[in-house]
C-alpha positions as CSV (number, residue, x, y, z in Angstrom):
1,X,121.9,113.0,115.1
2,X,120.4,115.8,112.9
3,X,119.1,114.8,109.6
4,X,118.6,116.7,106.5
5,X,116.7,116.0,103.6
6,X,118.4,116.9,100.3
7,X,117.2,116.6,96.7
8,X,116.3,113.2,95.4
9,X,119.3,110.6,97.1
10,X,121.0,113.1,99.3
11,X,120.8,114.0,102.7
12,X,123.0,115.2,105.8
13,X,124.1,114.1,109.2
14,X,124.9,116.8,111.9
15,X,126.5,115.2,115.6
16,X,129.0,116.8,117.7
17,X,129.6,120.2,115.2
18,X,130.8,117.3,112.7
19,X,128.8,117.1,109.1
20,X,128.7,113.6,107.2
21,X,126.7,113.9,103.7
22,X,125.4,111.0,101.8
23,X,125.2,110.4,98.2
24,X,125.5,114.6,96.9
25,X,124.4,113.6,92.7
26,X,123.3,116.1,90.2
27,X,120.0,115.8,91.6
28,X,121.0,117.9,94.7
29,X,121.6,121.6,95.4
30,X,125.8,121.9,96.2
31,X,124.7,123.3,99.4
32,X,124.5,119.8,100.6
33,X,128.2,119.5,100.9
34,X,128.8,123.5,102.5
35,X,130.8,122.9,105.8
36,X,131.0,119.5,105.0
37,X,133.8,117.4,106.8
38,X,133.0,113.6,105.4
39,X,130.8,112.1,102.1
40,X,129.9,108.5,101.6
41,X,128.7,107.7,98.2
42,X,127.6,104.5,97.5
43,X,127.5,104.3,93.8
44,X,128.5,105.7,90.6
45,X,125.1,106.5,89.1
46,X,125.1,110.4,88.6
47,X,121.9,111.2,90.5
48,X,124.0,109.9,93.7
49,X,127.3,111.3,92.8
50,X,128.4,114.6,91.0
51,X,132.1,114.6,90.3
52,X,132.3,118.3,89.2
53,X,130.9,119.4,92.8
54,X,133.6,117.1,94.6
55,X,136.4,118.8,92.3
56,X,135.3,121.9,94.0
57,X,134.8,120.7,97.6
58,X,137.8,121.0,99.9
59,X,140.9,119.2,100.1
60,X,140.3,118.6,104.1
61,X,137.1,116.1,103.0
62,X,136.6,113.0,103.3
63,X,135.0,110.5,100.6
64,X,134.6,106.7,101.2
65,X,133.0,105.0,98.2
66,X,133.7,101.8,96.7
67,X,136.1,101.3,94.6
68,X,133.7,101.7,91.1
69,X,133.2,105.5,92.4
70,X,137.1,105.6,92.9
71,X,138.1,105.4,89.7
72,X,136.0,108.1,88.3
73,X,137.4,110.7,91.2
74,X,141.3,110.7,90.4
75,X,141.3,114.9,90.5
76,X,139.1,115.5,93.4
77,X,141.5,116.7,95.8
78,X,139.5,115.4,98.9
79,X,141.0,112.0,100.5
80,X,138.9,109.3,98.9
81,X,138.8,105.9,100.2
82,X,138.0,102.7,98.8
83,X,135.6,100.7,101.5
84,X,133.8,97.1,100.5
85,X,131.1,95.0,102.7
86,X,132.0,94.0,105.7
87,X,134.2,97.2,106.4
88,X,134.0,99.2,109.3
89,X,136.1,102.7,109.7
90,X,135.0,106.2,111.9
91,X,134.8,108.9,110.1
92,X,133.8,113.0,111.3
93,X,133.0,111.0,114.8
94,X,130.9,108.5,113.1
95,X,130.8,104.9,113.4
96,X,130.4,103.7,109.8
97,X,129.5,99.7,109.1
98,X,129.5,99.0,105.3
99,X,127.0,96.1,103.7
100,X,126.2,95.2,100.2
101,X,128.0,94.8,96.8
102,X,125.8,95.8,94.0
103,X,123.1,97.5,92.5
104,X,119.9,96.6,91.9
105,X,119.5,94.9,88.6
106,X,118.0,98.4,86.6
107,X,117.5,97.3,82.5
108,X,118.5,94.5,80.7
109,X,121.4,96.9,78.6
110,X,122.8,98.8,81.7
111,X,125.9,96.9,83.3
112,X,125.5,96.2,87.0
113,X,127.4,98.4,89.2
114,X,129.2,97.9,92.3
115,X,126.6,99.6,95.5
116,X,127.4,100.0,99.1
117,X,125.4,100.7,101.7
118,X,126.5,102.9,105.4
119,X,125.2,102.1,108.7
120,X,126.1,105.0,111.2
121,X,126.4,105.0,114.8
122,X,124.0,101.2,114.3
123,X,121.2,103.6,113.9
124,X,120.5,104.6,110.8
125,X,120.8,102.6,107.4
126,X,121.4,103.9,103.8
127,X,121.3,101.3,101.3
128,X,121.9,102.9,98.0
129,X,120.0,101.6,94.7
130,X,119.6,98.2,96.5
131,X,117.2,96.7,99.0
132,X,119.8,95.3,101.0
133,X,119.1,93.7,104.7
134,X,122.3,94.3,106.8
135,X,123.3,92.0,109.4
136,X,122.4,94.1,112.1
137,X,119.7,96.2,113.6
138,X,118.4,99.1,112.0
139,X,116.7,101.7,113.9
140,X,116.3,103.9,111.0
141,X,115.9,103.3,107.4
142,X,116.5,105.6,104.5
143,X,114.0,103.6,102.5
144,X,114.1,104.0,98.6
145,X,110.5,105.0,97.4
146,X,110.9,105.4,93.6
147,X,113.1,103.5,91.2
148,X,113.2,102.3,87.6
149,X,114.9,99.0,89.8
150,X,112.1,99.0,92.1
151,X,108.0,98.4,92.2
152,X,105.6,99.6,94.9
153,X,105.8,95.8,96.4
154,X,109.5,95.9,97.0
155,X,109.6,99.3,98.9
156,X,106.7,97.5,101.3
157,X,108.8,94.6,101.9
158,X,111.8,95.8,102.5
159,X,110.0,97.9,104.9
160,X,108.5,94.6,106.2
161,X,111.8,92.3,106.6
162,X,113.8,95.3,108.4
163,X,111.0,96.6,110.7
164,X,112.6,99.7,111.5
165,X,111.3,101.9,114.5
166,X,111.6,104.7,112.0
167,X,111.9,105.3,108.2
168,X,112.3,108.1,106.0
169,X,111.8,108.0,102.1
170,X,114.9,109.0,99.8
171,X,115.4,108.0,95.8
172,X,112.1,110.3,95.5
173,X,113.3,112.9,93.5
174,X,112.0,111.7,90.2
175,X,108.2,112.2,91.1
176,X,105.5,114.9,90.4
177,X,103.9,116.4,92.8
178,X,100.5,113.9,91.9
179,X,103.5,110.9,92.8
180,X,104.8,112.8,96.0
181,X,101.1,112.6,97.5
182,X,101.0,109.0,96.3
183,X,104.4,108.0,98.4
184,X,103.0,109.8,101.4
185,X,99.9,108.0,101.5
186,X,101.6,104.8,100.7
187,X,104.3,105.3,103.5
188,X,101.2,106.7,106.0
189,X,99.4,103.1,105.9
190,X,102.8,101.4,106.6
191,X,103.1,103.6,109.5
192,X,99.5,102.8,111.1
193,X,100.4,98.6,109.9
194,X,103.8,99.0,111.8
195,X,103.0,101.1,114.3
196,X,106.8,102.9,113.5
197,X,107.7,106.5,112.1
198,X,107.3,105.8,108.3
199,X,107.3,109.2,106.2
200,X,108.9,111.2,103.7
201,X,110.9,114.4,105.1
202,X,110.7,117.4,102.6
203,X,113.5,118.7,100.6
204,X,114.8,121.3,103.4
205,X,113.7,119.9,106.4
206,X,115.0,118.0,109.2
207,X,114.4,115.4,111.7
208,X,116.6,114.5,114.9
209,X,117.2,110.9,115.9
210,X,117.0,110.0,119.4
């Protein structure tokens, strides 16, 4: 599998000429979704979904979302599917495992939302705006580094309970360049503690998982 790093939430999964793409928000440039044949979106928060860019996506895609996001994409004219925890479907030629129900509790006057998070191929983990521990093995973690849900302690944790032989930052796109440095050094000493691939991947670039 080829990964991509997109802006903020989003990034891209290339296997076998087939393109999955995760969380495309307003955050992200729409040539995340260009050739696309499948998006999973695990919640309805806009930095992780943009409605207006699925409206104009093709009819032939995919979306499988819970059933929050749903409701808000009557007029896109891709196939949108409703999936909850504890689902499993293939999608593009990906093996798709589904875990977790909501969000991370965010402010005391913003409603809690309904959050899934993928497993693909029992590789690689995207939990959303949750720190949620699936049930299974995770070899790689998209790992949430910068949250108004989350502190500096939580991200380490999380990175503590799964253990994952590699992890990648996402939820990073609301840092400056000062907090970008910060994350990297702060994902570097996790790395040399777990002895694992722990770093953040550029906006742009990619990284292939064995």
């Amino acid at each position: 599998m080829k990964l991509t790093k997109f802006g903020h939430a989003c990034v891209r999964v290339e296997k076998n000429g087939k393109t999955l793409v995760i969380d495309p928000g307003t955050f992200t440039d729409g040539a995340a979704l260009d050739g696309a044949d499948t998006v999973l979106i695990t919640h309805e928060h806009a930095d992780h979904v943009d409605v207006d860019k699925l409206k104009a996506a093709s009819p032939e895609l995919e979306i499988w979302t819970c059933e929050g996001v749903a409701a808000d994409l009557t007029e896109v004219p891709g196939k949108v599917q409703v999936v909850r925890h504890g689902d499993d479907f293939e999608t593009a030629g990906f093996q798709v495992r589904v875990f977790g129900e909501w969000h991370a509790k965010n402010h005391p006057d913003m409603r809690v939302v309904q959050n899934v998070g993928f497993l693909l191929d029992d590789e690689l983990f995207y939990p959303g705006d949750a720190l949620t521990v699936p049930q299974a093995e995770v070899g790689t973690l998209l790992v949430p580094t910068g949250a108004p849900w989350m502190k500096l302690w939580d991200m380490v944790e999380y990175l503590r309970e799964i253990r994952p032989a590699r992890a990648y930052s996402t939820h990073d796109g609301l840092y400056s360049e000062v907090g970008l440095g910060l994350v990297d050094n702060w994902l570097r000493l996790e790395a040399q503690k777990q002895g694992a691939d722990i770093r953040r991947i550029p906006v742009g670039e990619s990284t292939t998982l064995s």
